[in-house]
LOFIVEX-924452 format. One record per residue (C-alpha): residue in three letters; x, y, z; residue number from 1. Coordinates in pm, 1 decimal. Layout:
N
R  aa        u        v        w   i
R ALA        X        Y        Z NUM
...
This chain:
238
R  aa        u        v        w   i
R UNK  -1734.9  -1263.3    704.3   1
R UNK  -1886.4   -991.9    506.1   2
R UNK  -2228.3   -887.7    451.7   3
R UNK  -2150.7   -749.6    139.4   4
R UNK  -2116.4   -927.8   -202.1   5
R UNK  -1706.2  -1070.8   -204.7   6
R UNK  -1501.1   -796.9   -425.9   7
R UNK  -1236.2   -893.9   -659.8   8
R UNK   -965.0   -706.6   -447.4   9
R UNK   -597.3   -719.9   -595.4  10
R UNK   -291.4   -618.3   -369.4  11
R UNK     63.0   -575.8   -434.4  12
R UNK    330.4   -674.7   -273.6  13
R UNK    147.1   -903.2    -61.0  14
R UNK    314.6  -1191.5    -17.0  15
R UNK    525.5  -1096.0    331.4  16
R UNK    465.1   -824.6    583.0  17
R UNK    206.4   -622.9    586.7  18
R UNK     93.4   -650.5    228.8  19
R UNK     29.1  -1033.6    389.4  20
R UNK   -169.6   -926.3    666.9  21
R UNK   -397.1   -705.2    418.1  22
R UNK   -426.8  -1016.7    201.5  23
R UNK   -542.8  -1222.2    499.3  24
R UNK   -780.7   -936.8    647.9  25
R UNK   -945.7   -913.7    309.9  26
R UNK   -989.7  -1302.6    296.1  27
R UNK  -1132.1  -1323.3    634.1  28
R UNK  -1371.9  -1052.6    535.8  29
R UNK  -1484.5  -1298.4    200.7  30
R UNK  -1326.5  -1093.6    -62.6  31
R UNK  -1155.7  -1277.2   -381.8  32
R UNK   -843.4  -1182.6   -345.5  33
R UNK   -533.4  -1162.0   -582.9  34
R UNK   -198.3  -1098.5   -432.3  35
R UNK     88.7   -940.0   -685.0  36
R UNK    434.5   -986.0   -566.9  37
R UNK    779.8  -1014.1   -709.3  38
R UNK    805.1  -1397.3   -575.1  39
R UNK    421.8  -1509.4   -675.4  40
R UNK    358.7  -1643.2   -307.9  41
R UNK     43.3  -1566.9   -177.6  42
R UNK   -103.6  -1673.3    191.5  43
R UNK   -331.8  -1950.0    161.4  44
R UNK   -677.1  -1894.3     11.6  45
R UNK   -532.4  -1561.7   -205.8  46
R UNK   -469.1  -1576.0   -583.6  47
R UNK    -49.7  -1559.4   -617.1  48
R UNK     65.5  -1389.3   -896.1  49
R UNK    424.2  -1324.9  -1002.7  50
R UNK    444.0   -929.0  -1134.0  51
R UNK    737.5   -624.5  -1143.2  52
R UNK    575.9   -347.4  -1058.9  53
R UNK    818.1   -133.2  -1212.8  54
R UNK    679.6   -303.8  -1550.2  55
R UNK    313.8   -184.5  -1701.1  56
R UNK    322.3   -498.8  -1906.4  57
R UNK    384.7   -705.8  -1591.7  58
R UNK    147.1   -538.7  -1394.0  59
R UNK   -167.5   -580.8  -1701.5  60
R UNK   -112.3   -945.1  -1681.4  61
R UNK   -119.5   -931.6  -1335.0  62
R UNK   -493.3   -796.1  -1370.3  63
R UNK   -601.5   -994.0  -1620.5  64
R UNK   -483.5  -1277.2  -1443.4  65
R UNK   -690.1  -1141.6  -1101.0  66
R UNK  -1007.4  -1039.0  -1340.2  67
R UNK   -996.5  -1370.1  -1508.4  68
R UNK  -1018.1  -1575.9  -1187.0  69
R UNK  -1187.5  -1334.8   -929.9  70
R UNK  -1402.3  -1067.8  -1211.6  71
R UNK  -1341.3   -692.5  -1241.7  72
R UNK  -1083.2   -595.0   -948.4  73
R UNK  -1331.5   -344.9   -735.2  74
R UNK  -1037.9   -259.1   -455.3  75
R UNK   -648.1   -224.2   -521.6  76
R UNK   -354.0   -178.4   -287.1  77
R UNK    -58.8    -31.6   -379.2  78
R UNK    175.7   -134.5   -140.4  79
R UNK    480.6   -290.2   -313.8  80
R UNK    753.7   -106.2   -158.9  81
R UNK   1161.5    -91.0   -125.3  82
R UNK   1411.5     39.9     94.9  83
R UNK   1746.4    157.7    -42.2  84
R UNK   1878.4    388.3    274.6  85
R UNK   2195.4    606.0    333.9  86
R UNK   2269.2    931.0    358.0  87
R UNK   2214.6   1184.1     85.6  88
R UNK   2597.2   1251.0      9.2  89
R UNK   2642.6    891.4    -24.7  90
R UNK   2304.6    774.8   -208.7  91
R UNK   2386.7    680.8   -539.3  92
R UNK   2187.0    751.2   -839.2  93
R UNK   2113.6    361.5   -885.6  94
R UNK   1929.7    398.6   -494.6  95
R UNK   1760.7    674.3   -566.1  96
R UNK   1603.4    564.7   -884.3  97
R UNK   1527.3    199.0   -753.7  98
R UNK   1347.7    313.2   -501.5  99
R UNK   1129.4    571.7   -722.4 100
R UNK   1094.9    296.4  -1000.8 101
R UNK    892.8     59.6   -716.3 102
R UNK    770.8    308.4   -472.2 103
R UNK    598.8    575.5   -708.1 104
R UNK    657.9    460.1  -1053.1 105
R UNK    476.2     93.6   -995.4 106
R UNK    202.7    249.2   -815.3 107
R UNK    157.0    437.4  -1079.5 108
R UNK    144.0    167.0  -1307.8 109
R UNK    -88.4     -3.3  -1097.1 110
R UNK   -337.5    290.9  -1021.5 111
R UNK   -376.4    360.1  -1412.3 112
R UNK   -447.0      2.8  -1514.0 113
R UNK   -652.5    -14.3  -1209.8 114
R UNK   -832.6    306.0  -1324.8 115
R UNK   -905.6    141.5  -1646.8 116
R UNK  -1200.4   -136.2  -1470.5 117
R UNK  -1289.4     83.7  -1196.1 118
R UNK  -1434.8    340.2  -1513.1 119
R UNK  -1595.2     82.3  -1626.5 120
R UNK  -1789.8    -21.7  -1300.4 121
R UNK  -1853.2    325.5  -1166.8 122
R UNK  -1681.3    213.0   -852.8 123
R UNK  -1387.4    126.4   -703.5 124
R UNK  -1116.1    180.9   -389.0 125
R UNK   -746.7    292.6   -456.4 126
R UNK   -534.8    215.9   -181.7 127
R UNK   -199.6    339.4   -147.5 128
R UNK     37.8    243.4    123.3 129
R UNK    243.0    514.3    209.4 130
R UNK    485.8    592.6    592.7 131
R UNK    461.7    873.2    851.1 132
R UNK    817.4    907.8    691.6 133
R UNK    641.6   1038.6    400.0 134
R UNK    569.7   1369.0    586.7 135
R UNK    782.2   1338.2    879.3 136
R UNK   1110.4   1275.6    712.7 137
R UNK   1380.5   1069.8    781.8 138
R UNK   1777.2   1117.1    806.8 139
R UNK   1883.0    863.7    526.3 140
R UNK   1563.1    811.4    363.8 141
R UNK   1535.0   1076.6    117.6 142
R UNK   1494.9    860.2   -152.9 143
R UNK   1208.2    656.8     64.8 144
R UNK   1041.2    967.2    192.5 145
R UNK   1025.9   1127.6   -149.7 146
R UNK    798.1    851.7   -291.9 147
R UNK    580.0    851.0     -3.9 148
R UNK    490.8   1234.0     30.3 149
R UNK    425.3   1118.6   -359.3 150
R UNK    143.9    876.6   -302.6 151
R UNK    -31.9   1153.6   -124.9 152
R UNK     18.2   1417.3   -442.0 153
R UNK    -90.6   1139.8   -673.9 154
R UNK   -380.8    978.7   -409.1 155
R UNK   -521.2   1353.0   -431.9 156
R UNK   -494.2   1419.1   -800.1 157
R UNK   -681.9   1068.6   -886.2 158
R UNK   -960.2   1228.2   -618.0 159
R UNK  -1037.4   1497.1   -812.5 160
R UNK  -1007.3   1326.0  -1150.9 161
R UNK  -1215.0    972.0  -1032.2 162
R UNK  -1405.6   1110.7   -792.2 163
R UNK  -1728.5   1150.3   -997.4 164
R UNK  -1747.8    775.5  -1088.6 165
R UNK  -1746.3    671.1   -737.3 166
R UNK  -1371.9    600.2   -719.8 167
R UNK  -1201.5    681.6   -407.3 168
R UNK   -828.5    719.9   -350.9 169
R UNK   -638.7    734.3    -35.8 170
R UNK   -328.2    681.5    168.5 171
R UNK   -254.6    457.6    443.4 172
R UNK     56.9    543.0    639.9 173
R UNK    237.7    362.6    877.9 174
R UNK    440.4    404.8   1140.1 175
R UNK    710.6    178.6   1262.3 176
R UNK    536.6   -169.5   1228.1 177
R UNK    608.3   -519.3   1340.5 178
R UNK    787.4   -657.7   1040.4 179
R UNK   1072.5   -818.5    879.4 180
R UNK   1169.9   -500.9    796.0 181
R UNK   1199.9   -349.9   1155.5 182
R UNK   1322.0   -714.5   1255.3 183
R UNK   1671.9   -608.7   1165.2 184
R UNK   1694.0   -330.8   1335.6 185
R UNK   1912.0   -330.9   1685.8 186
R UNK   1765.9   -328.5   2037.2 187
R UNK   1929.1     50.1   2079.4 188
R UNK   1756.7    141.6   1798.9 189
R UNK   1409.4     25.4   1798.0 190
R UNK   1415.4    170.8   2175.6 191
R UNK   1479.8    487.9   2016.5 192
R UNK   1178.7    427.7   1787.2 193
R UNK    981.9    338.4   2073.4 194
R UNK   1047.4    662.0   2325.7 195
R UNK    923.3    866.7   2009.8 196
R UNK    569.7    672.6   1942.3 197
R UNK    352.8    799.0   2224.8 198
R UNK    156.1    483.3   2205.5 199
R UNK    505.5    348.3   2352.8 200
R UNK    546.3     28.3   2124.4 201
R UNK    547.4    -94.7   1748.4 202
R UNK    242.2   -108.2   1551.9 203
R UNK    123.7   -494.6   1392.5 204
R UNK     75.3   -552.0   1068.0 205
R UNK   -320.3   -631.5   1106.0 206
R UNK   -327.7   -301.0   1255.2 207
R UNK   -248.3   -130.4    933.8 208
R UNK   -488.8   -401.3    776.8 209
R UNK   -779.5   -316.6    972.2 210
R UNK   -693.9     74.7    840.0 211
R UNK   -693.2    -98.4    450.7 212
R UNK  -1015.7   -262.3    463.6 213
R UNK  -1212.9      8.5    621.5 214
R UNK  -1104.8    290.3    353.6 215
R UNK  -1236.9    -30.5    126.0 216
R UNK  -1582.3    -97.6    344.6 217
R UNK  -1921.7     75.8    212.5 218
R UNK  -1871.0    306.4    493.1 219
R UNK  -1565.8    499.5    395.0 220
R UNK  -1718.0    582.5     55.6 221
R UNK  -1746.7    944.5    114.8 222
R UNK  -1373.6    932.5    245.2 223
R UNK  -1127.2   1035.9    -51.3 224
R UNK   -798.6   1191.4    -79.2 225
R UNK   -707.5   1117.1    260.2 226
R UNK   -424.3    995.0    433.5 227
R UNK   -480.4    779.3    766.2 228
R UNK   -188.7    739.8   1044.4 229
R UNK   -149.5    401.7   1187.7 230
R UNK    121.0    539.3   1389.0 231
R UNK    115.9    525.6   1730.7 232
R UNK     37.0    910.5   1716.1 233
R UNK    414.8    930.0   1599.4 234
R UNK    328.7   1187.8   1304.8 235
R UNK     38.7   1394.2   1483.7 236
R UNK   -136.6   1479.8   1122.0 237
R UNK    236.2   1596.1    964.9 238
């Protein structure tokens, strides 16, 4: 548990995967937590709330719905992401903007209306889960890899425009991780993934968690405009 006084901590996303395990490592930590998602499940002990990220009038009610239960959200996660891979010369337009419309577009919408109470308090922590694909690139994931590099751009901007009211914003990034996701992949392939990572396996989902909640902690509050690997060593710093 938490020394601290429990935060009103809203994540997206965060009803499967690794938004789940953030949900969870905030809980065990005593935050109030609120997690957004497209389906409205939530692990036990979070706040579920049904929300399209793509949507700023979805995402609003999903913060009033977190300040009305929890107070002012103090620490938001961006992590509501999609997939929509092939190769360039066969990505449609349709793929491309899909994955823009969730990936960079929602967190977006979220960071803005998150912006809004963070003013207010003179505090808060934007979190934005990015992907070493983000700045190591990926054959098929232009689309994918495009909103990532993204989160850093906009991660850095909100630095230098919330940084004087004690808001931080940073990027997580992870590597190949544990998850329903990578579940699909074949044997041959996640092999492949594997000689690459020098760590020699697949990251877990609480491992990108623990990452989340310290950029969130007291201690990281001098820590802005970053972006933090959980990788394995896979990107080395790209």
């Amino acid at each position: 548990m938490s020394e601290q006084t429990p935060r009103s901590v809203l994540v997206t996303g965060g009803a499967r995967g690794i938004g789940a395990a953030i949900v969870e490592e905030f809980l065990a930590r005593g935050d109030k937590v609120a997690s957004a998602s497209t389906s409205g499940r939530a692990p036990g002990g979070a706040l579920g709330i049904a929300c399209d990220v793509t949507d700023a009038a979805s995402v609003d009610a999903a913060f009033a719905a977190a300040e009305e239960a929890h107070g002012p959200v103090e620490v938001v996660v961006a992590n509501a992401g999609i997939t929509k891979d092939t190769l360039v010369l066969r990505m449609s337009e349709a793929d491309f903007d899909a994955v823009v419309d969730v990936n960079l577009k929602g967190a977006f919408h979220v960071a803005k209306r998150a912006s809004r109470g963070m003013l207010r308090l003179r505090r808060g922590r934007l979190i934005f889960i990015g992907s070493v694909v983000g700045l190591y690139g990926s054959p098929g994931q232009v689309n994918y890899a495009a909103t990532k590099s993204g989160l850093v751009g906009m991660a850095r901007s909100l630095t230098r425009e919330l940084g004087g009211r004690g808001i931080t914003a940073n990027v997580v990034a992870p590597g190949f991780i544990e998850t329903d996701m990578t579940a699909v992949l074949g044997e041959e392939q996640v092999a492949g993934y594997r000689a690459a990572i020098p760590s020699g396996r697949l990251g877990l989902p609480a491992e990108v968690a623990s990452a989340v909640a310290f950029l969130a902690s007291p201690e990281a509050g001098y820590i802005s405009g970053a972006v933090l690997p959980v990788d394995g060593g896979l990107g080395m710093g790209h």
